[in-house]
NUBAKE-98469 format. One record per residue (C-alpha): x, y, z; residue in one letter. Coordinates in steps of 0.5 Angstrom, whole numbers, plus 500, padded with zeros to 3 digits. Last residue first. Layout:
# residues N
XYZA;...
//
This chain:
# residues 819
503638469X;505642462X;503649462X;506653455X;505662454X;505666449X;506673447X;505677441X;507681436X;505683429X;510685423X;505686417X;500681414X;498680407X;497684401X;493685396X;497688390X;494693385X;495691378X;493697374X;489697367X;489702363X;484705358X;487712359X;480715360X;477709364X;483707369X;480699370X;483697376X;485690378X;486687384X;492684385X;493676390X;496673395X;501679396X;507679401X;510685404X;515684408X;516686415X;522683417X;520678422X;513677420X;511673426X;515676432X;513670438X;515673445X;515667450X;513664458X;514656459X;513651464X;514644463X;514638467X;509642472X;509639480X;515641481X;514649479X;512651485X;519648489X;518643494X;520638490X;526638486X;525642480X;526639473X;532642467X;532636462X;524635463X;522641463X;523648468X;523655468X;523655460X;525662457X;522663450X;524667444X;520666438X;521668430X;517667424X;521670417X;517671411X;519671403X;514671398X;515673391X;512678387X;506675383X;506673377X;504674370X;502669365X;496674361X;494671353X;495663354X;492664361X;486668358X;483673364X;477672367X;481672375X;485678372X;492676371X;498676377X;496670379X;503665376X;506664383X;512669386X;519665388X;518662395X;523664401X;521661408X;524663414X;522659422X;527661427X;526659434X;530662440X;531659447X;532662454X;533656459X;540654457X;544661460X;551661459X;549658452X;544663450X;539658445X;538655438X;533653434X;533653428X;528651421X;530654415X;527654407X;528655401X;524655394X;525656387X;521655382X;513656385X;508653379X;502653382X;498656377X;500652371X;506655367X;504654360X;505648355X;501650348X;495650345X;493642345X;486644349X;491646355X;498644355X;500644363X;507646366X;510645373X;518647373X;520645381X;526646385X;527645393X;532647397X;531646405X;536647411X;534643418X;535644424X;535640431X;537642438X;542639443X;548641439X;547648436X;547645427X;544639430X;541636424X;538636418X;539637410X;535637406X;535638398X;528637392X;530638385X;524637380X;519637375X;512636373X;508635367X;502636364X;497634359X;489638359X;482637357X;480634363X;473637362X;471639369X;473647368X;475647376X;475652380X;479652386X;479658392X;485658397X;487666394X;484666387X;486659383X;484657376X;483650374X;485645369X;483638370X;488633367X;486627363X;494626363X;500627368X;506626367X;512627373X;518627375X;522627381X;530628384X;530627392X;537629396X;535627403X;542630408X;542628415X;547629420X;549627427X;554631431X;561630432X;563637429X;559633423X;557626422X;555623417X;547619415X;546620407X;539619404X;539619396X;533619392X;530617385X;523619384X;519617377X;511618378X;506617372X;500622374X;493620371X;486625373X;480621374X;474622369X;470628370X;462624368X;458628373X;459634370X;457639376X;454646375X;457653379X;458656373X;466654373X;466647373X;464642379X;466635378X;473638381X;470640387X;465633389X;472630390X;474626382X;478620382X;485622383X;490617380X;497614380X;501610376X;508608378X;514611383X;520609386X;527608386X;531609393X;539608395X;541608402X;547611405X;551611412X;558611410X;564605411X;559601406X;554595405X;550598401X;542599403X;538598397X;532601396X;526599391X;519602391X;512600387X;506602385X;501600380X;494604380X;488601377X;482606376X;474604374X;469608372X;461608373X;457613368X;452618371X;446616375X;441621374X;437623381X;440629382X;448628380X;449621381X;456620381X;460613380X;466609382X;471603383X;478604386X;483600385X;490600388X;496596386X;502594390X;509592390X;515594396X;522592395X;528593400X;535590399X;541590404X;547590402X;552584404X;552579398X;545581396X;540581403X;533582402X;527585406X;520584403X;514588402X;508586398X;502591397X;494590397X;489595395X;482597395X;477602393X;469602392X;465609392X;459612391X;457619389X;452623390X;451630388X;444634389X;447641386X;442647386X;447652380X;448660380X;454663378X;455671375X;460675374X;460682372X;452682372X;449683364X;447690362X;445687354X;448692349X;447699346X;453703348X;453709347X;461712345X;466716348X;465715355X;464709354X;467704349X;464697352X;466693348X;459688346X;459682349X;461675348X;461673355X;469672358X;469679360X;463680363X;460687362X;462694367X;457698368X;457705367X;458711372X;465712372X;466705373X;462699374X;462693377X;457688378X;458681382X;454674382X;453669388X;448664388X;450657389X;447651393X;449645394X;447638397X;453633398X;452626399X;458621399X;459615400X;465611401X;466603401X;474601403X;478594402X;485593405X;491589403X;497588406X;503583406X;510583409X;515577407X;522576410X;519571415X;512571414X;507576416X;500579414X;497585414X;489586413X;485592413X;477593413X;474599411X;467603412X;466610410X;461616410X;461623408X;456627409X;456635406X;451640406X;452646402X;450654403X;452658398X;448666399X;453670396X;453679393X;458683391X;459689389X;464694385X;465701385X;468706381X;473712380X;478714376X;485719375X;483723381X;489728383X;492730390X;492723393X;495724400X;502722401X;506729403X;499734404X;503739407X;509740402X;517740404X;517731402X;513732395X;510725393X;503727392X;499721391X;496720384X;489718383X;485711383X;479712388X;474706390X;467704392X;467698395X;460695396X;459688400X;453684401X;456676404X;453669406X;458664405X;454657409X;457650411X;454644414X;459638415X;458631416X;463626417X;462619419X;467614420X;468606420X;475602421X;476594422X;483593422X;486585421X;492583424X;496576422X;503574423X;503573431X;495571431X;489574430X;490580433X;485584432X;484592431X;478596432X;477603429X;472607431X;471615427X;466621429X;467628425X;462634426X;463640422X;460647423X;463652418X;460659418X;461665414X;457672415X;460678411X;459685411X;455691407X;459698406X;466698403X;471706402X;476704398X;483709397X;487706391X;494709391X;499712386X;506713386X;510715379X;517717380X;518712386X;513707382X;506705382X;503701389X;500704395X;494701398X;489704402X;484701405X;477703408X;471699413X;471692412X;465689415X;468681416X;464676421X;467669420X;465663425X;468656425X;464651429X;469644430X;466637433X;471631432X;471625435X;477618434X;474612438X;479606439X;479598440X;484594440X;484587441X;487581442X;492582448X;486584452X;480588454X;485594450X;480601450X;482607446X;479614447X;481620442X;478626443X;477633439X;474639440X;473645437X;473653436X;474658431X;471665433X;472670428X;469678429X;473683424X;471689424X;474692419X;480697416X;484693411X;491694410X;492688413X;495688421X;487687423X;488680421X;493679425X;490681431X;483679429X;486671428X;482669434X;483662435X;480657441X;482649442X;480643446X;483638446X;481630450X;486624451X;483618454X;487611456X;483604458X;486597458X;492601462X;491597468X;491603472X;486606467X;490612462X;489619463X;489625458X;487633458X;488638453X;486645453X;488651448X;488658447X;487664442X;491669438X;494673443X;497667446X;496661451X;497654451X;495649457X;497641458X;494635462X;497630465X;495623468X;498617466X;500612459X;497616455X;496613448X;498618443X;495621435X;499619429X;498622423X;500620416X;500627411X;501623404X;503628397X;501629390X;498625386X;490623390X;488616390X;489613397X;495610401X;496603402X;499603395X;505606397X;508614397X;512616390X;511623393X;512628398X;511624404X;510627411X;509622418X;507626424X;508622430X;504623437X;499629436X;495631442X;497638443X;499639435X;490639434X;490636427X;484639423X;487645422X;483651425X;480657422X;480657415X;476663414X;483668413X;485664408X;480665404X;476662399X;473656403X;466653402X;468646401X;471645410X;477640410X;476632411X;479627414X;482620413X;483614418X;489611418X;490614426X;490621423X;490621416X;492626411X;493626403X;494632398X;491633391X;485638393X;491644395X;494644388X;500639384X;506641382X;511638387X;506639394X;502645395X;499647400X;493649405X;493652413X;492658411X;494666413X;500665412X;498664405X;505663399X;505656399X;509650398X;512643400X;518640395X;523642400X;520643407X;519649411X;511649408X;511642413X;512646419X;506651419X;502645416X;503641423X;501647428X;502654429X;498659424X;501666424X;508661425X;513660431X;516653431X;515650439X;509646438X;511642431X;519642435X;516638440X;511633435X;519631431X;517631424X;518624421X;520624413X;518619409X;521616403X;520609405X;526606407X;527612412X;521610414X;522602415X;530605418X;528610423X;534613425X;535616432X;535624433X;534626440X;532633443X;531636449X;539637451X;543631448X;539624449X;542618448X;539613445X;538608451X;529608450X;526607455X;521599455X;514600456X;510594458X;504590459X;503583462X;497579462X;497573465X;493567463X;494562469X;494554466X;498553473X;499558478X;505563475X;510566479X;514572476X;520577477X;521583472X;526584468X;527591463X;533592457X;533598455X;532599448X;536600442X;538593440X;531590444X;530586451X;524583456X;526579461X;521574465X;525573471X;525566475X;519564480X;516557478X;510555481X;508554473X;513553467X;513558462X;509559455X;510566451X;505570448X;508577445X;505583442X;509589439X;504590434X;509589428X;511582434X;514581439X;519575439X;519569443X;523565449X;523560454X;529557457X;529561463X;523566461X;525571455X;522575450X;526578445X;524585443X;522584435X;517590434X;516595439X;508598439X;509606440X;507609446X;512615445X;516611451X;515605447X;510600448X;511591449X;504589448X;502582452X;503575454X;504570460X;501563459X;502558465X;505550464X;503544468X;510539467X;511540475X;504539477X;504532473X;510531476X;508531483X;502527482X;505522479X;511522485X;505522489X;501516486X;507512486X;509513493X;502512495X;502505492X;508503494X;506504501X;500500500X;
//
């Protein structure tokens, strides 16, 4: 019986003893960021996260021993662990970064995007950098291949193409911009709230199939999971904003909430124009995310954004003419207008872990926007000479007449917009191979009115459309005896749907050829698509967009790699491109085409001991089925025929790095020719066709005194065509515009941040950043045209090109709080 006992507790203790726990997880950075590839070990046991930073290990039960986590460009962590027998233990982690860091900034190398072409932005330096509208766009118009000549907007342009042909997503979900927009001034607030950005990625060309159908360029924004409590304030004369965050304590629920409020009166009110201005741009956004377990993730992305825009302009004077000759325009307005823009955006988005080597996303957004452009505005002007005597009383007021007139305007447009998607993505893995794919649905609904017409007259008669075939108008010196008509005049009542089918799917691989390093990615978009325009279904149309991308990394003393990409893309018509300039739509606009050819360069050295970063990118580009467009301020009307081929060409240069060690900065050079043929007439400058373009980004700080920082935001753009009056021939009138050069500068003192943190006891203990500064916006006071007003002198039968001017130097002051 002993025997028997004997045995059967030998049994029992080996049963015990082989009975085995699961412990698993999601392994994040310090940025919240999921880490692939860190060994996971247990004793023996070992495994691998995975591109989500999940891991699953199985280990022995009832036994204590350390769980260790390791990666080549992290900390390694070890944590002591005893499981039950078949316990399920969820352990999450986040590892800190061992890249040693130089002040406040860190520069590491991504490799997977510096493959790819993408240039990461730091979210630090996206808050810091001064600028009339501070935020994401503010730093991507400092990059080579990006331009704009509107500090007053947050739109660009991107290699040749125009503001309707640019990508953004945060979190993989696509957002939208307001459709009504036709002044900088009316834009309020980007989408993306900084105070809650994580990681900006920004590619100017030849981008991945994964990414959607338009030619130029992919904003790709990631917004952060808090891991603790902390909230942040921004203060400035401008406006302010609110972000609080928090994370469960099993870290399976985080919330991150903005709120933000603008008011450009003060730069606005430094124009020419005297008004009374009234803006109020406000939103609120919130990122919510919950994790039940290591197989999902699901999260929640909103939106609410009310933009209100009342402008009475009262008088301007604008001086232009010669040194010899001066000459002024005097405006007197009476009437107002009344703009708003109330955009409501809700997005959930699921992630499934199905195993190690398959993900799928699940990914469904909402957007509804209701828009109105109400405005009655009569300018009544005078044209005459200034007196330009030094000694003489009446120095610089206009002494002589040489026309007057008057010109009113009149807009009630009100649209309504919902745009619905639904999206499912897959990526998969195995060992050197990568495959993703995605099918995505997109409805859209738009019901639009317009009614806006113009009359301008001067010296007492009425001005004819200029595009109308119309009798001259030779007034004074003989009748006139045709039809009065509006100077222009645009009605149209559009019920636009359109509904939209999209997919891809892409292969990576990374590849060893003796001993360089390959990296091929190929893909292939197709988007299905048709327009019923008031209940009549036009034609359904179909694009395929092969792409591919191929590095090699030679195995080299110098840090280089070597990039070819490019392909076939398409942009299926967007609501405002089927619309042509009578307001009307044209259901039928076929996708415009691009081919992209890109060849880059991404060379790492080091310099003065600091690391650097010179990107050097040569592109060109063949478009066809080309819808020509004409482009007043940020507004965009589209003739809606493609009946134009284009081409765009170009040199993009960037260098990065620390030029003050401790802070990072870069230098850009970008050149670009961008020319279109319209109806077979010839190749002409298109309208963003910006030849030369630099840019600097610096930062710098007192040495003796650290805490006190400086800023320098320059950008130099040579003029854009839009010189020519709106109605005039492009073929007849290639004028330009002067160029564009502006310098943003802030001086700020930081009383404590991470690298300078207070002991406790202190009252700045409790704050991980505290900051007191002085922004100069327009440094040099130079002055920049959007676009030229023309007047008509109606007994010289001259017409002057008088400039609209943008801002002058502003101050104003700007305090950061971070708990």
């Amino acid at each position: 019986m002993k025997t028997l006992y004997s045995i059967f507790f030998f049994l029992v203790s080996i049963l015990t003893f082989a009975q085995t726990a699961r412990v698993k997880g999601i392994v994040l950075d310090e940025n919240n960021q999921p880490v692939e590839n860190v060994n996971v070990s247990f004793q023996e046991n070992k495994t691998v996260t995975n591109s989500n930073g999940f891991y699953i290990l199985t280990i022995p039960s009832n036994v204590k021993s350390n769980l260790k986590f390791s990666h080549v460009s992290l900390k390694v962590a070890v944590i002591s662990l005893e499981l039950k027998p078949n316990e399920d233990y969820e352990f999450n982690i986040i590892l800190k970064s061992n890249v040693e860091q130089i002040g406040e900034v860190v520069i590491t190398n991504n490799s997977r995007k510096r493959v790819e072409g993408v240039t990461t932005i730091s979210p630090k330096a996206i808050r810091l950098i001064p600028g009339a509208n501070a935020g994401v766009e503010n730093i991507l118009k400092t990059l080579p291949g990006v331009y704009s000549n509107n500090e007053l907007s947050t739109q660009y342009a991107v290699r040749g193409g125009n503001y309707d042909e640019n990508l953004v997503y945060v979190n993989e979900i696509e957002v939208y911009r307001p459709f009504l927009i036709r002044s900088g001034q009316q834009e309020g607030l980007s989408f993306t709230n900084t105070d809650l950005v994580q990681n900006v990625d920004f590619s100017a060309g030849g981008f991945q199939a994964k990414f959607g159908d338009k030619l130029s360029s992919v904003l790709d924004i990631t917004y952060r999971r808090p891991t603790k409590f902390g909230a942040s304030l921004e203060a400035s004369f401008l406006g302010a904003s609110l972000a609080v965050e928090n994370a469960s304590k099993n870290q399976k629920w985080t919330a991150i909430t903005g709120v933000r409020y603008r008011d450009n009166r003060l730069l606005v009110n430094s124009q020419k124009t005297e008004t009374d201005f009234k803006p109020r741009f406000a939103d609120i956004q919130t990122y919510i995310t919950f994790t039940p377990n290591a197989k999902w993730q699901h999260s929640f992305l909103g939106n609410i954004s009310q933009n209100k825009y009342d402008y009475k302009p009262l008088f301007s004077k604008t001086n232009f003419g010669t040194i010899s000759e001066p000459i002024a325009l005097l405006i007197e307005y009476q009437g107002q207008e009344k703009d708003k823009y109330t955009t409501v955006f809700g997005a959930y988005k699921g992630t499934y872990s199905v195993n190690e080597n398959f993900d799928l996303k699940f990914i469904g957004s909402a957007y509804h926007t209701t828009e109105q452009e109400y405005f009655d505005i009569l300018a009544q002007y005078r044209l005459g000479e200034v007196n330009s005597n030094l000694g003489d009383d009446n120095f610089g007021n206009v002494e002589y007449t040489r026309g007057v007139g008057s010109q009113l305007s009149h807009a009630r447009n009100d649209l309504d917009a919902l745009i619905v998607n639904a999206e499912v993505k897959g990526f998969h893995k195995k060992n050197d191979n990568q495959i993703e794919w995605g099918i995505k649905y997109t409805k859209e609904s738009i019901r639009d009115r317009l009614r806006e017409w113009e009359v301008v007259d001067s010296a007492g008669f009425s001005l004819n459309n200029p595009i109308l075939d119309t009798p001259v108008n030779e007034q004074p010196y003989t009748p006139y005896t045709g039809p009065l008509v509006p100077y222009s005049n645009v009605r149209a009542k559009n019920f636009t749907d359109i509904n939209r089918i999209s997919g891809y799917t892409q292969w990576n691989r990374r590849t060893k050829w003796n001993e360089h390093d390959i990296f091929t990615n190929i893909g292939v978009r197709a988007q299905q698509w048709q327009v019923s325009e008031d209940n009549i279904n036009g034609k359904s149309q179909m694009t395929f967009s092969p792409r591919a991308q191929f590095a090699i990394k030679p195995n080299w003393d110098m840090d280089m790699l070597f990039r070819l990409s490019g392909g076939l893309y398409h942009q299926p018509p967007f609501y405002r491109e089927l619309r042509d300039k009578e307001g009307v739509v044209q259901p039928n606009v076929k996708a415009q085409k691009s081919v992209h050819i890109v060849l880059g360069n991404d060379y790492s050295f080091k310099m003065w001991s600091r690391p650097f970063r010179l990107v050097s990118e040569i592109y060109y580009k063949s478009l066809s089925d080309v819808n020509p467009y004409t482009l007043d301020n940020v507004r965009i009307r589209y003739a809606a025929n493609n009946n134009a081929t284009a081409y765009a060409e170009g040199l993009d240069l960037r260098l990065n790095g620390e030029f003050v060690p401790g802070t990072e900065s870069w230098l850009s050079f970008g050149y670009l020719k961008t020319e279109e043929n319209i109806d077979n007439k010839g190749f002409i400058a298109r309208p963003t066709d910006q030849r030369l373009k630099f840019g600097i980004l610096f930062q710098d700080y007192v040495p003796n005194i650290p805490a006190l920082k400086m800023y320098l935001n320059l950008v130099y753009n040579t003029g854009l065509p839009g010189g020519s009056p709106s109605y005039a021939n492009p073929y007849d009138y290639q004028l330009r515009l002067r160029d564009y050069r502006r310098a943003d500068a802030g001086f700020s003192y930081v009383f404590t941040d991470r690298a300078r943190a207070k002991e406790e006891g202190s009252w700045l203990y409790k704050f991980k950043e505290l900051s007191l500064g002085l922004e100069i916006f327009n440094m040099f006071n130079n002055q920049n045209a959007i676009t030229n007003t023309w007047v008509r002198d109606v007994y010289t039968k001259q017409q002057y090109g008088v400039p609209n001017y943008l801002t002058t130097r502003v101050f104003s002051v700007k305090l950061v709080a971070k708990l």
